[in-house]
C-alpha angles and dihedrals in degrees: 000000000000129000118290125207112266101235083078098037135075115215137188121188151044107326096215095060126129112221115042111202100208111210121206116188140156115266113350100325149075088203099034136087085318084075107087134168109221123209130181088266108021154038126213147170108255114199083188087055101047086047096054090047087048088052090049103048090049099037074064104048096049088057106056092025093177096020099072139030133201118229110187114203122182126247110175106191113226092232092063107075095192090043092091097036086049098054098045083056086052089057082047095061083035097060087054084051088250093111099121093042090055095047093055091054089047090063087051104053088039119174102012096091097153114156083246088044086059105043088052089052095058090046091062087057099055093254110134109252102215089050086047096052088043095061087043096051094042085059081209083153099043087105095048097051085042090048090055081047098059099031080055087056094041080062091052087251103163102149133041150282101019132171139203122205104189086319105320107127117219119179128210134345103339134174129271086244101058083050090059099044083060103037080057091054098051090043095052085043095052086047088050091052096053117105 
């Protein structure tokens, strides 16, 4: 999956990094509801599983601090009827510079993503709640968070969450071991590319 400009995309990280680990999850998250347990008959959310994902990445990103980045992209599943709502709220705290903090809560509250679930969200932040409901009900960020949705599926993304580190695809909730085998990777790949 290739950069993206950063008026669509959420980062966290040193700029100047040299691996970026693309995140694609369903509603405003890596770690929340886009982070299911499958069964043969069955698919639920799995607070455990989300929180394993959330340690890894930042166990990761605590270990090579301005050598990666995080890009988050959105990938609301059909079946979850509050995944889109949610991560248009998200692009609304995120337009008051208040995105990661939002996200957080989100995991949280996970899954109560109610219009009035997310407006109160955004008050306990100190965003002000009739602004905020303004920019959900508008859906002015319905086509960004679609756009995320098809360039995931141009990349052949179905499950999620799934990550990109300079291109390597990893699905699911992987070790931190299988992160840092691909961080190194990128990160010999992008020294080898330097003039």
């Amino acid at each position: 999956m290739g950069e993206v400009p950063s008026s669509r995309v959420y980062y966290t990280g040193s700029r100047g990094s040299r691996a970026t680990l693309v995140a694609l999850a369903l509603a405003v998250s890596l770690w929340l509801p886009g982070c299911f347990a499958q069964t043969a008959s069955s698919l639920t959310i799995d607070p455990a599983y989300c929180r394993r994902v959330q340690q890894v990445l930042g166990q990761v990103l605590a270990e090579f601090p301005d050598q990666v980045r995080l890009a988050y992209k959105d990938f609301p599943l059909d079946f979850h009827a509050g995944a889109e709502p949610a991560a248009m709220a998200a692009r609304c705290a995120g337009e008051r510079g208040r995105y990661w903090e939002y996200h957080d809560l989100l995991f949280v509250a996970q899954p109560a993503f109610t219009r009035a679930d997310l407006v109160t969200y955004a008050a306990r932040l100190g965003l002000p709640p009739e602004a905020f409901a303004a920019c959900l009900d508008s859906g002015q960020y319905r086509d960004a968070v679609r756009t995320d949705m098809r360039e995931g599926r141009a990349a052949g993304v179905s499950a999620t969450p799934t990550f990109f580190i300079n291109g390597r695809r990893l699905v699911g909730s992987q070790p931190l071991g299988a992160f840092r085998e691909a961080v190194q990777d990128a990160l010999r790949d992008a020294e080898a590319k330097r003039p």
